[in-house]
Every structure is written in structure tokens, then in C-alpha cells.
PDB file of N, CA, C and O in Angstrom:
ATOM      1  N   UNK A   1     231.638  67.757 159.051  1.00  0.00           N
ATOM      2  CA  UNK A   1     230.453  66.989 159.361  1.00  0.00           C
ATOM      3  C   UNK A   1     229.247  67.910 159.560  1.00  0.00           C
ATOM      4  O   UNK A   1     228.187  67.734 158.961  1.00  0.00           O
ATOM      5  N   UNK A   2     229.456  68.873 160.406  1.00  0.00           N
ATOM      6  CA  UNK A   2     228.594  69.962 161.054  1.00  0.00           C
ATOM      7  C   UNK A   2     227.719  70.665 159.322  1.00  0.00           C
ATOM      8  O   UNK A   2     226.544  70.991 159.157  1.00  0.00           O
ATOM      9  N   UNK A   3     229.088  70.677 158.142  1.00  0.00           N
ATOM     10  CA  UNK A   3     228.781  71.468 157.599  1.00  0.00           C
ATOM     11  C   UNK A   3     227.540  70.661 156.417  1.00  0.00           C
ATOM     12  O   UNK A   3     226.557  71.098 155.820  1.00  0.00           O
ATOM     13  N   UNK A   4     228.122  69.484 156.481  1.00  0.00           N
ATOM     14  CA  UNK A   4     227.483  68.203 155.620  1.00  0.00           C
ATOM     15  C   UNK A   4     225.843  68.142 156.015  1.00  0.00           C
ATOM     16  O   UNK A   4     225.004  68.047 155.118  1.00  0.00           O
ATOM     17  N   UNK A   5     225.497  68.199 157.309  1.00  0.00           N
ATOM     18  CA  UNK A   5     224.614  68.044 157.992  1.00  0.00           C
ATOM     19  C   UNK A   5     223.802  69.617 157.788  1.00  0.00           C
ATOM     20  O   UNK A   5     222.621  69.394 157.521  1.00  0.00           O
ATOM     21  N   UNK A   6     224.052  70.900 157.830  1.00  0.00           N
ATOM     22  CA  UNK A   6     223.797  72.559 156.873  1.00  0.00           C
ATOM     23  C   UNK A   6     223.318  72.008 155.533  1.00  0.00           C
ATOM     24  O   UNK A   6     222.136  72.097 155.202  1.00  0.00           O
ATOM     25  N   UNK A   7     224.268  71.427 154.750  1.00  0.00           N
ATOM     26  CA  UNK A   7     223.815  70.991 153.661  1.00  0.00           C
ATOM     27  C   UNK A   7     222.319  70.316 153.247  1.00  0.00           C
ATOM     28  O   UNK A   7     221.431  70.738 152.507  1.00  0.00           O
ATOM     29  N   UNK A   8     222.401  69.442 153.815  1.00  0.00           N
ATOM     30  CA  UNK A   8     221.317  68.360 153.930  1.00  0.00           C
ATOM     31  C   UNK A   8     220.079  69.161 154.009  1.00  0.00           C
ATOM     32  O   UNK A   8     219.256  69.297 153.103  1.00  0.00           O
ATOM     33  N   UNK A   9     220.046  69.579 154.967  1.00  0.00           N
ATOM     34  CA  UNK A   9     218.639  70.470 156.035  1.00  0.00           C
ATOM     35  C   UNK A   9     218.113  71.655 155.123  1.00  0.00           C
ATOM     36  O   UNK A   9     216.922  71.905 154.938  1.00  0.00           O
ATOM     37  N   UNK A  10     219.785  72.728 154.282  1.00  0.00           N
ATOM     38  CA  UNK A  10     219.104  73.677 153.308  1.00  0.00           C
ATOM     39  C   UNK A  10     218.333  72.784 152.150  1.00  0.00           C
ATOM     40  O   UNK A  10     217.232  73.106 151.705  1.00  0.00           O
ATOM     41  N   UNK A  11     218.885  71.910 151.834  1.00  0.00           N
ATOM     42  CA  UNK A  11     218.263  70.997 150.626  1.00  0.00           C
ATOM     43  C   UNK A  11     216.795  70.593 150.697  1.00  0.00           C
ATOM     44  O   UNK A  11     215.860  70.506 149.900  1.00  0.00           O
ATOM     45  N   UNK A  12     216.977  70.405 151.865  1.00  0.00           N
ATOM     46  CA  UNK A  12     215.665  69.298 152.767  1.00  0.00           C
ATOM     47  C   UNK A  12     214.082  71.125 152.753  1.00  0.00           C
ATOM     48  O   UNK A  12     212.932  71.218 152.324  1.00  0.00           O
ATOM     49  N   UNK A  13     214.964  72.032 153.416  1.00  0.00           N
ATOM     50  CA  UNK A  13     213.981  72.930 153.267  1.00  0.00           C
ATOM     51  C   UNK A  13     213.867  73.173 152.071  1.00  0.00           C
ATOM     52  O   UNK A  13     212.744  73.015 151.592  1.00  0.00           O
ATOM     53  N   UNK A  14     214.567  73.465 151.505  1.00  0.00           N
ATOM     54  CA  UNK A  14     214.403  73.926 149.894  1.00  0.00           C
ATOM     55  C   UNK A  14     213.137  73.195 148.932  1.00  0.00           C
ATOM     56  O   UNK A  14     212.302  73.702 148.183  1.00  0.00           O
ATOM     57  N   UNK A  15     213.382  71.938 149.280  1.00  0.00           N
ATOM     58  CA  UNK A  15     212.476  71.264 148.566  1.00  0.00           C
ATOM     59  C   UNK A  15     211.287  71.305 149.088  1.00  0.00           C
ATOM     60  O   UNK A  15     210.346  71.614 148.356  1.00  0.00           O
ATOM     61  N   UNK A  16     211.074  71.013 150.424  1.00  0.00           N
ATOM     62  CA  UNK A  16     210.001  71.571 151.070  1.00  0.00           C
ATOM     63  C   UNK A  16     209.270  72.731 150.601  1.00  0.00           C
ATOM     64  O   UNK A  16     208.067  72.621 150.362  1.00  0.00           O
ATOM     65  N   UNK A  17     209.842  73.771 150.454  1.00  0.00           N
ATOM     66  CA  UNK A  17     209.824  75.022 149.908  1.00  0.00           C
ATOM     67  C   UNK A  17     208.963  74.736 148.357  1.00  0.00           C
ATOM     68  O   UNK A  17     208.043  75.545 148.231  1.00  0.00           O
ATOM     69  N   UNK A  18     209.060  73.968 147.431  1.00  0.00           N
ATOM     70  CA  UNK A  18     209.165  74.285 146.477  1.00  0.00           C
ATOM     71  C   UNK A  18     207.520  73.641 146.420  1.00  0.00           C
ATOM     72  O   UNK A  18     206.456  74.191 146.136  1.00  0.00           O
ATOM     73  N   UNK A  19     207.960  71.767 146.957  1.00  0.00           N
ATOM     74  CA  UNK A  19     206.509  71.578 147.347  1.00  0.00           C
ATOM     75  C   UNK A  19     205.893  72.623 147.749  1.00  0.00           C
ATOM     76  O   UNK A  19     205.696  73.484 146.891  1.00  0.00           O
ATOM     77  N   UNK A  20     205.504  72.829 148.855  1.00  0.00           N
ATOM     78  CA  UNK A  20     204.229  74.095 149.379  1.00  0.00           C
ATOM     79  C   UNK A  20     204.115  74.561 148.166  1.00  0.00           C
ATOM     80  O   UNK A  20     203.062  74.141 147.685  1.00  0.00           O
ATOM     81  N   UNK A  21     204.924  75.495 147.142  1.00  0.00           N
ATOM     82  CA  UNK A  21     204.441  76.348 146.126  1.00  0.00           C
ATOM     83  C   UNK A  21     203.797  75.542 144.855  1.00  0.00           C
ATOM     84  O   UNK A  21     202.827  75.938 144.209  1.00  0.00           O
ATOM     85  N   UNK A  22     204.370  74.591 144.673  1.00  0.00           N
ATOM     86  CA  UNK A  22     203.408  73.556 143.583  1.00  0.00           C
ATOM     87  C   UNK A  22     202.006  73.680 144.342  1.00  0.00           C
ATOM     88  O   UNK A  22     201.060  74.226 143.772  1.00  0.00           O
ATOM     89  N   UNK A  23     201.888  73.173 145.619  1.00  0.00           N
ATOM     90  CA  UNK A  23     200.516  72.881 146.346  1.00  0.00           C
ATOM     91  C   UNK A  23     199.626  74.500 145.769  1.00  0.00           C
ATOM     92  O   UNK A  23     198.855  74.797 144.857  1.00  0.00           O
ATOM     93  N   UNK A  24     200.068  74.974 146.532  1.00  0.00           N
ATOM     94  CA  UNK A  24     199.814  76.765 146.637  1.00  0.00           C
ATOM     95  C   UNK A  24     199.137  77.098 145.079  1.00  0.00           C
ATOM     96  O   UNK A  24     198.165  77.775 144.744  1.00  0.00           O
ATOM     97  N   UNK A  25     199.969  76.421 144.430  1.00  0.00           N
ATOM     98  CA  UNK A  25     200.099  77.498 142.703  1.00  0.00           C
ATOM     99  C   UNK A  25     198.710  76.144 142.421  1.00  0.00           C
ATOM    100  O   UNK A  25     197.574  76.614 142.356  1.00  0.00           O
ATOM    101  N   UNK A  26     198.818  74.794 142.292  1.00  0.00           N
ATOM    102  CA  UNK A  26     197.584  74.362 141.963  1.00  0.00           C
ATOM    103  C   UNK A  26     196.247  74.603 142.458  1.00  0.00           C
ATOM    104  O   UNK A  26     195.174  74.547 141.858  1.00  0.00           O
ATOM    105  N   UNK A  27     196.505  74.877 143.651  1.00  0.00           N
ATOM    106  CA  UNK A  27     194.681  75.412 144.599  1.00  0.00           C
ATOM    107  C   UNK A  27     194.506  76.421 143.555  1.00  0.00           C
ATOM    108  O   UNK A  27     193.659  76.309 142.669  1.00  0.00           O
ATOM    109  N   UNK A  28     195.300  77.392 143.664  1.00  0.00           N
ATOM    110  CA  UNK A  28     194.966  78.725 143.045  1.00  0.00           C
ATOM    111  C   UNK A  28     194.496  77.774 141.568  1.00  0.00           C
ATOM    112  O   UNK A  28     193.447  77.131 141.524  1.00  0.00           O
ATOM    113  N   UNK A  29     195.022  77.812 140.964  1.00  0.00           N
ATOM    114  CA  UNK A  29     194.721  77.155 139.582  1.00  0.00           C
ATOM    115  C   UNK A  29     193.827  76.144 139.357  1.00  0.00           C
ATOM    116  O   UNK A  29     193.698  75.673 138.227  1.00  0.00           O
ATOM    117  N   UNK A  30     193.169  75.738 140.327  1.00  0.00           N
ATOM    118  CA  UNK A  30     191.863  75.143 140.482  1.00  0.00           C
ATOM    119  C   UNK A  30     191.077  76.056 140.614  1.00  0.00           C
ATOM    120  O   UNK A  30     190.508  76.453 139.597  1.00  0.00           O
ATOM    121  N   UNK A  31     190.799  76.658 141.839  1.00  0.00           N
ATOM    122  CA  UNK A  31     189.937  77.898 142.274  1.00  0.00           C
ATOM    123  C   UNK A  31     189.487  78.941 140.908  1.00  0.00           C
ATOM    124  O   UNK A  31     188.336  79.308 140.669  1.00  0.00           O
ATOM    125  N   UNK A  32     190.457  79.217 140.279  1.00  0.00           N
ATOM    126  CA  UNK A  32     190.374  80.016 138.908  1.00  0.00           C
ATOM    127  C   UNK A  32     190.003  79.547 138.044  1.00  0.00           C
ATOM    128  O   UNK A  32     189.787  80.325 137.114  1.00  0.00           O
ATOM    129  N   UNK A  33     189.745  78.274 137.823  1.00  0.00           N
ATOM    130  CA  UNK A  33     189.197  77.333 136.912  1.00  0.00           C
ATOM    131  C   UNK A  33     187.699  77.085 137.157  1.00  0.00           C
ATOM    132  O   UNK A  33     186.860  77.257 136.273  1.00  0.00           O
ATOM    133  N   UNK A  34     187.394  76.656 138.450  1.00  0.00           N
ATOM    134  CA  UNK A  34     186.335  76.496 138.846  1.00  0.00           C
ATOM    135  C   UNK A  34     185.255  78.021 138.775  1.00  0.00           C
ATOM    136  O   UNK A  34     184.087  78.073 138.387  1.00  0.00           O
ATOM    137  N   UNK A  35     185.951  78.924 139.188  1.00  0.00           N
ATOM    138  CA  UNK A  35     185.412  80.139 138.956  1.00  0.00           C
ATOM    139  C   UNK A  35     184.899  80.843 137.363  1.00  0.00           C
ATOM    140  O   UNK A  35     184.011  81.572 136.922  1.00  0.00           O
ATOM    141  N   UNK A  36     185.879  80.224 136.969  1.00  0.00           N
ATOM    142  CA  UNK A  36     185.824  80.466 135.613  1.00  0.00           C
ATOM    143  C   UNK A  36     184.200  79.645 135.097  1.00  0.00           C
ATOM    144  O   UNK A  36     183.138  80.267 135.064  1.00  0.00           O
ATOM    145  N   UNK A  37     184.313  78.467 134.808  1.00  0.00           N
ATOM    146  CA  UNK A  37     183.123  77.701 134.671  1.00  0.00           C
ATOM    147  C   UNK A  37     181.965  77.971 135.126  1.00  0.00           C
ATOM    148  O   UNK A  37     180.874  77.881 134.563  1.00  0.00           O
ATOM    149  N   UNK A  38     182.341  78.457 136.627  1.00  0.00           N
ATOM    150  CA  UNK A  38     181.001  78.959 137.299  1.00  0.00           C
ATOM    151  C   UNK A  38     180.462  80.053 136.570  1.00  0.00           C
ATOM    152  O   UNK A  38     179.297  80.000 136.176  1.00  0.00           O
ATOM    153  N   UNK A  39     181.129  80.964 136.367  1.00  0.00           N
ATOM    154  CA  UNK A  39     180.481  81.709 135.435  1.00  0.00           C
ATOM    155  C   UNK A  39     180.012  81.828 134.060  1.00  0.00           C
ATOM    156  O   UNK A  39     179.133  82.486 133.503  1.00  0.00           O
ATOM    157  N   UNK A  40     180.803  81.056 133.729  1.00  0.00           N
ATOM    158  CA  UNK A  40     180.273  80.527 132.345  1.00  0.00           C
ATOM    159  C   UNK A  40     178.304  80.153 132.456  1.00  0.00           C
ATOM    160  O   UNK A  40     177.274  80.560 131.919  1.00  0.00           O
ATOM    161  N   UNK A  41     178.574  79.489 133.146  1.00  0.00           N
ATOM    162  CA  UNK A  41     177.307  78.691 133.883  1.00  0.00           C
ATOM    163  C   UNK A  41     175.974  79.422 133.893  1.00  0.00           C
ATOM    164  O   UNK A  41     174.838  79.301 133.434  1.00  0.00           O
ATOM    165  N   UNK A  42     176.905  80.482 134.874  1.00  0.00           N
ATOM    166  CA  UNK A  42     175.877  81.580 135.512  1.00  0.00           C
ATOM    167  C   UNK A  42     175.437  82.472 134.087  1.00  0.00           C
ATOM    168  O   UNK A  42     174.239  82.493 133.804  1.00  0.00           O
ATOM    169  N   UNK A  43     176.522  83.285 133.104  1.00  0.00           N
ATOM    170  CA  UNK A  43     175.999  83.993 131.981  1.00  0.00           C
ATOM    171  C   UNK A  43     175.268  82.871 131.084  1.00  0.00           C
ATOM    172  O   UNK A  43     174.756  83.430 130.114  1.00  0.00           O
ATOM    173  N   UNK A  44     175.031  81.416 131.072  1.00  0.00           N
ATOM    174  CA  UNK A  44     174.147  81.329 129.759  1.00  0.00           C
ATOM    175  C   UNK A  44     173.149  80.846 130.756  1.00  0.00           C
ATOM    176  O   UNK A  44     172.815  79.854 130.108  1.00  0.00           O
ATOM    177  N   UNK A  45     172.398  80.778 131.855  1.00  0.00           N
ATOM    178  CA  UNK A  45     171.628  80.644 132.645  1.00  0.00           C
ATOM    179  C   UNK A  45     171.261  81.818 133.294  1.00  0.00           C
ATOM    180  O   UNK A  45     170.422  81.792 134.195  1.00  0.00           O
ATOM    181  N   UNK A  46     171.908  83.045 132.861  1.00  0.00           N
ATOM    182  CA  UNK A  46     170.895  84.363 134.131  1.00  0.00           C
ATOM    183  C   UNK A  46     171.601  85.449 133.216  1.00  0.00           C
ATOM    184  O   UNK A  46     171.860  86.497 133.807  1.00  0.00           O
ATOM    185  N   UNK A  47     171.922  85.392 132.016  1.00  0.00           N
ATOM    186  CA  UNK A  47     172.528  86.414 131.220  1.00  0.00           C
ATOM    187  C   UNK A  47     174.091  87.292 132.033  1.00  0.00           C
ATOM    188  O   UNK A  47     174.770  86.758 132.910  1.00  0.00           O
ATOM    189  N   UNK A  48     174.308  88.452 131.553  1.00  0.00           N
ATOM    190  CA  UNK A  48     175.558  88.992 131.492  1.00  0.00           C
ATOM    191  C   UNK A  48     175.175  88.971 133.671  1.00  0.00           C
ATOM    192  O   UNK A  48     174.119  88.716 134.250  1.00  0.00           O
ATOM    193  N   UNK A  49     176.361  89.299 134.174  1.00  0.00           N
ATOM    194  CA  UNK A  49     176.663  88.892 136.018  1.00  0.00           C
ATOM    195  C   UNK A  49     176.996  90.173 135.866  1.00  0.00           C
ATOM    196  O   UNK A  49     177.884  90.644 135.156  1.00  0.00           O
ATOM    197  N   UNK A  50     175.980  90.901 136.812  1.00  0.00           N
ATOM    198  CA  UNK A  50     176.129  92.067 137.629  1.00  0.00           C
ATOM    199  C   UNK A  50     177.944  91.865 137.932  1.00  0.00           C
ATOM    200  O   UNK A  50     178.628  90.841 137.959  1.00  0.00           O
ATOM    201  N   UNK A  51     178.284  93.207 138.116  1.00  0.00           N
ATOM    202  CA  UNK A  51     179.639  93.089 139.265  1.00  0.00           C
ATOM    203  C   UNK A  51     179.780  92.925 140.437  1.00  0.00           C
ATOM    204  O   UNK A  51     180.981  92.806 140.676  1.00  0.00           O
ATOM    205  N   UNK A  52     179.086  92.843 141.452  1.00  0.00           N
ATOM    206  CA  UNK A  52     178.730  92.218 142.775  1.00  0.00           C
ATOM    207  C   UNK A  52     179.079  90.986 142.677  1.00  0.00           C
ATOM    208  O   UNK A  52     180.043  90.488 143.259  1.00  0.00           O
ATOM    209  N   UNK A  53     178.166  90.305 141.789  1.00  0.00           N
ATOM    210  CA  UNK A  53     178.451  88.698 141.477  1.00  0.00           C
ATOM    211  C   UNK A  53     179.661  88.716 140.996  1.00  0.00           C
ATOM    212  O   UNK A  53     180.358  88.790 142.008  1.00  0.00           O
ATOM    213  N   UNK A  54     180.565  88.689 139.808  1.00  0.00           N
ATOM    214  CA  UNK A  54     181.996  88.414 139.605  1.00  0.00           C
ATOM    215  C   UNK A  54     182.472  88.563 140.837  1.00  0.00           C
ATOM    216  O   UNK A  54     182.857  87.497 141.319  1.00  0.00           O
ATOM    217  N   UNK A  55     182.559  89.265 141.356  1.00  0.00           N
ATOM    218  CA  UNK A  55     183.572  89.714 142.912  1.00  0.00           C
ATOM    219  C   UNK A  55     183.098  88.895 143.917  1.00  0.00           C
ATOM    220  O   UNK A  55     183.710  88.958 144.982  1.00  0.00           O
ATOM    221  N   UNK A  56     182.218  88.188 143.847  1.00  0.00           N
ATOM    222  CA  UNK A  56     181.676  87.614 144.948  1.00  0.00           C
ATOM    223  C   UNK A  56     182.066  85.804 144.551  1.00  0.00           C
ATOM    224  O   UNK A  56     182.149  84.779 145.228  1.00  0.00           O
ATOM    225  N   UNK A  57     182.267  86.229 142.721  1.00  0.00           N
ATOM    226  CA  UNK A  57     182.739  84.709 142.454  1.00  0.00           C
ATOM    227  C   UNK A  57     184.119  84.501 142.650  1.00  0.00           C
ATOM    228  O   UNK A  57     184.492  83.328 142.647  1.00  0.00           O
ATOM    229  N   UNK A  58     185.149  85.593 142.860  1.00  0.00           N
ATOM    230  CA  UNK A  58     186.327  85.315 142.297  1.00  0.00           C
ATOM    231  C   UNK A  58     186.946  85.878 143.753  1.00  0.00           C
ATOM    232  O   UNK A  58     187.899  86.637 143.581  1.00  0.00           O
ATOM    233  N   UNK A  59     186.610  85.665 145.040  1.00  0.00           N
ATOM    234  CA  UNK A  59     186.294  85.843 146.043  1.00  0.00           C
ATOM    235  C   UNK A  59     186.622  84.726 146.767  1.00  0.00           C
ATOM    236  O   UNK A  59     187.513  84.496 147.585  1.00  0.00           O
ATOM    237  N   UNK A  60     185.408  83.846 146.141  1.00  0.00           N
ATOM    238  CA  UNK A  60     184.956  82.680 146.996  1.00  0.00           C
ATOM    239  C   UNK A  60     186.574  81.496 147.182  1.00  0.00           C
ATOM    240  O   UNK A  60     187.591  81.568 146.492  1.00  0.00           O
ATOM    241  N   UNK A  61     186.327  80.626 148.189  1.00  0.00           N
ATOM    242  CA  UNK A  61     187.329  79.585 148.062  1.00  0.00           C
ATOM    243  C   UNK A  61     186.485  78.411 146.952  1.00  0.00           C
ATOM    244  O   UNK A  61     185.366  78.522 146.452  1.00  0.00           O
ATOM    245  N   UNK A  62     187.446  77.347 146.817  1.00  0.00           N
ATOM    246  CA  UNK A  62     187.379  76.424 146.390  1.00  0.00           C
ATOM    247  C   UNK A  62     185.918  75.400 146.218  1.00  0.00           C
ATOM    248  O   UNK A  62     185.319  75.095 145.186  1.00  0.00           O
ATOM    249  N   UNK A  63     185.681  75.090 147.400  1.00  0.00           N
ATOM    250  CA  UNK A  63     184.680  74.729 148.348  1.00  0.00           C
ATOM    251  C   UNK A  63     183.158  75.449 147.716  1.00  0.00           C
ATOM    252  O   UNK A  63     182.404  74.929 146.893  1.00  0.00           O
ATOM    253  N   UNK A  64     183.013  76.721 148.355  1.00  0.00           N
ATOM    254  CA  UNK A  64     181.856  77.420 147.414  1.00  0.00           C
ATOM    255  C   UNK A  64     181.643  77.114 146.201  1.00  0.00           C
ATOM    256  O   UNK A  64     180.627  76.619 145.714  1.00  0.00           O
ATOM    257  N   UNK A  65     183.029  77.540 145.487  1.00  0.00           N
ATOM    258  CA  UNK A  65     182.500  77.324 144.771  1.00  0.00           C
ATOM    259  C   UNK A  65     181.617  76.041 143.716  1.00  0.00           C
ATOM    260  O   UNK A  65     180.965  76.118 142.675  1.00  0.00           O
ATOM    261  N   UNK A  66     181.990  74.980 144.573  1.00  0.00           N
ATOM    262  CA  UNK A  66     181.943  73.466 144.111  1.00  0.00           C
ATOM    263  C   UNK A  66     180.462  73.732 144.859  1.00  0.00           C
ATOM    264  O   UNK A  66     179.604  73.096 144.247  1.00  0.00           O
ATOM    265  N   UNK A  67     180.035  74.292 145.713  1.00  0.00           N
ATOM    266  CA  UNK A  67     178.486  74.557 146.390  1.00  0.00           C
ATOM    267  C   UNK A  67     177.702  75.112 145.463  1.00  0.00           C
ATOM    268  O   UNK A  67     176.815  74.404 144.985  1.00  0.00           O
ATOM    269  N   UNK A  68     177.851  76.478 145.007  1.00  0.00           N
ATOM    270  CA  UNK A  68     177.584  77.176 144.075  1.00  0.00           C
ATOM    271  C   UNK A  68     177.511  76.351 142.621  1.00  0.00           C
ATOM    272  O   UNK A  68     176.731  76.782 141.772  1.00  0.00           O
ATOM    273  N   UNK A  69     178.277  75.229 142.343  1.00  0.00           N
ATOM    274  CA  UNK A  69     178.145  75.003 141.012  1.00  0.00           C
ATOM    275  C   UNK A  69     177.040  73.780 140.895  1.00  0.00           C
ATOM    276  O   UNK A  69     176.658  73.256 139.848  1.00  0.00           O
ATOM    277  N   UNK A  70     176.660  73.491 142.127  1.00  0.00           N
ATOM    278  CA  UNK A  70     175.706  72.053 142.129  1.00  0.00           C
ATOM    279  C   UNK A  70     174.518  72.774 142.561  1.00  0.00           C
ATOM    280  O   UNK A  70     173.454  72.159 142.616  1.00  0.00           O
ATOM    281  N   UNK A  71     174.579  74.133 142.906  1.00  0.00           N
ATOM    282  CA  UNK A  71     173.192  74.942 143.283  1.00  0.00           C
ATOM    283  C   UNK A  71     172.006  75.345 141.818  1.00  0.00           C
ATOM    284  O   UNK A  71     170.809  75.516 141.589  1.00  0.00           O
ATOM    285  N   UNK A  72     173.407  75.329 141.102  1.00  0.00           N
ATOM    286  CA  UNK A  72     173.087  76.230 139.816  1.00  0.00           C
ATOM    287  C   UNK A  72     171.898  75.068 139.161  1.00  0.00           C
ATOM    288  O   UNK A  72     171.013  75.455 138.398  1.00  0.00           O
ATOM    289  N   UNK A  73     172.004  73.933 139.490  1.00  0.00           N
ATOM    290  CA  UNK A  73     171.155  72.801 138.668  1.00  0.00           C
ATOM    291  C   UNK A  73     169.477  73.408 139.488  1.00  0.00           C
ATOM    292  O   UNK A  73     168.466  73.310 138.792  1.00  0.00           O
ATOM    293  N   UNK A  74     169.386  73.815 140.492  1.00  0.00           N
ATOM    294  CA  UNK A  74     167.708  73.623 140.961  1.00  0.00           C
ATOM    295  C   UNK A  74     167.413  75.517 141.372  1.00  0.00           C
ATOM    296  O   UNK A  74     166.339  75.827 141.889  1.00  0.00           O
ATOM    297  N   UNK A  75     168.361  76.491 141.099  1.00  0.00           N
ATOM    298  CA  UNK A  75     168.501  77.422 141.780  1.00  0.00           C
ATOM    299  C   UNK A  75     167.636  78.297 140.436  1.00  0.00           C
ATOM    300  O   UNK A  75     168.093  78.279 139.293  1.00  0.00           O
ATOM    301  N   UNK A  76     166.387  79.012 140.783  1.00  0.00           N
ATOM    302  CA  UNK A  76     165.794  79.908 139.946  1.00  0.00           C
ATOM    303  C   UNK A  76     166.180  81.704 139.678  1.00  0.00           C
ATOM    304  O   UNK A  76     165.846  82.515 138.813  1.00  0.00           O
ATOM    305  N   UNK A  77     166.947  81.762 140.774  1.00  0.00           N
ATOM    306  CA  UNK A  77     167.668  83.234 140.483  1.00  0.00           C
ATOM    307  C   UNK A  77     169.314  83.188 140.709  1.00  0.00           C
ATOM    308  O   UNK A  77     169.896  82.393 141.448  1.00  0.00           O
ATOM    309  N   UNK A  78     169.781  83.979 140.093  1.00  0.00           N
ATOM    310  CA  UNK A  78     171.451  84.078 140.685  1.00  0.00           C
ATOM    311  C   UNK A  78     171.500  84.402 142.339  1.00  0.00           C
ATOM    312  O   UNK A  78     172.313  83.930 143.133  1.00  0.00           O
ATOM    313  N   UNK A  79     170.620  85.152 142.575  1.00  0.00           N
ATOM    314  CA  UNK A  79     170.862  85.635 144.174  1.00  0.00           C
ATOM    315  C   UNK A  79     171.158  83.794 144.684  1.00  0.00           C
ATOM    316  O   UNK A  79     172.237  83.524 145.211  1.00  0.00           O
ATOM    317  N   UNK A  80     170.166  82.734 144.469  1.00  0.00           N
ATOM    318  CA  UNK A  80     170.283  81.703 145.541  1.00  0.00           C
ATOM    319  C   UNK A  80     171.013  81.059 145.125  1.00  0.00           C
ATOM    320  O   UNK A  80     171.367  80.155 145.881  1.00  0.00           O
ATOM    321  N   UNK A  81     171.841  81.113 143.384  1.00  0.00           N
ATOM    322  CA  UNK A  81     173.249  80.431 143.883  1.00  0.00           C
ATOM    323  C   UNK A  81     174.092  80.752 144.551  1.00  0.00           C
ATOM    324  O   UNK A  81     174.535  79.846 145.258  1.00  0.00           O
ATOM    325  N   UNK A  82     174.708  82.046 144.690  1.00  0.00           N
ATOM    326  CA  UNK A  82     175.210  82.745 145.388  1.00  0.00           C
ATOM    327  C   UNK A  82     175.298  83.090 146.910  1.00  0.00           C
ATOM    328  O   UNK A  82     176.271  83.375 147.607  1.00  0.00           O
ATOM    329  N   UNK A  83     173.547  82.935 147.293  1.00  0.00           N
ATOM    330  CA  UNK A  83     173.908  82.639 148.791  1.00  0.00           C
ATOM    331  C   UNK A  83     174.819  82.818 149.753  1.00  0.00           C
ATOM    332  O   UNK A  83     175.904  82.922 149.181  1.00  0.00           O
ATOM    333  N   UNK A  84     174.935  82.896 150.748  1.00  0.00           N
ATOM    334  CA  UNK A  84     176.051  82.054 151.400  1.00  0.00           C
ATOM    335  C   UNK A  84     176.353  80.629 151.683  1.00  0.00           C
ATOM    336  O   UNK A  84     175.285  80.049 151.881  1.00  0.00           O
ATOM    337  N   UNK A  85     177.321  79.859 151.781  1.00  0.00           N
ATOM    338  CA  UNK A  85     177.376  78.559 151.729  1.00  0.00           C
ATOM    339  C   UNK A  85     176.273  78.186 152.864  1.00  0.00           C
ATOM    340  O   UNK A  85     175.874  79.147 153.522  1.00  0.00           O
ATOM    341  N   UNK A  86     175.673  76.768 153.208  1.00  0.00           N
ATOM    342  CA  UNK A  86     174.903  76.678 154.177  1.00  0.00           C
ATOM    343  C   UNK A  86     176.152  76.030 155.207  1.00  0.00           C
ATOM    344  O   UNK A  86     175.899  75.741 156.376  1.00  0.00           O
TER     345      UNK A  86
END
């Protein structure tokens, strides 16, 4: 019984386990996507991105960058998309 009940619980974490890493592996794979675009964005709107900027894009969380990509519509230099978030 004891051992039936071991069973269950490794299973039960396991899957648990696997969720979190789906979660985990899609943020990331959003974040890298979004980053990606952002820059896209940024080189045909402010030409080739200093290296400060890449590192500062590929850096950022999720969030920024979704800040950063709605900045880019009214923002006249790269410095004020970039910013810090407000």
C-alpha cells in the first residue's frame, strides 16, 4: 500500500516537473521572440544597434520588452525606447 501510494506521488511530481519546464521553456521562447522583433524594429527604424543595445535587449524580461515595443511607435531616438521601464 505504502509502496502504491511512493508510486503515485513520484508520478504526481514527475509530471509536475515536466509542467514547470513546458511553462519555463515557453516564457523563454516568447521572450526570444519578442526580442527578436524588437530588434528587427529597432534596425529598420535607427539603423544597425550599437552593442549596449542588443545586451540591453536580450537582457530585458518579457514585460519590457512588450514596453519597449509600443515605445518604438512615438519614440524619436533608440536611447528613449530603451529607457528604463516607467
Amino acid at each position: 500500500m505504502l509502496a502504491t501510494h511512493v508510486e503515485k506521488w513520484s508520478r504526481d511530481i514527475e509530471q509536475k516537473g515536466i509542467l514547470i519546464g513546458r511553462q519555463e521553456g515557453e516564457q523563454i521562447g516568447e521572450q526570444k521572440g519578442e526580442a527578436k522583433m524588437l530588434t528587427r524594429q529597432l534596425q529598420r527604424r535607427f539603423g544597425n544597434l550599437p552593442p549596449w543595445a542588443s545586451q540591453k535587449i536580450a537582457d530585458a524580461e518579457l514585460s519590457t520588452l512588450e514596453e519597449w515595443s509600443l515605445r518604438i511607435l512615438d519614440a524619436t531616438t533608440l536611447e528613449s525606447v530603451l529607457a528604463d521601464p516607467s
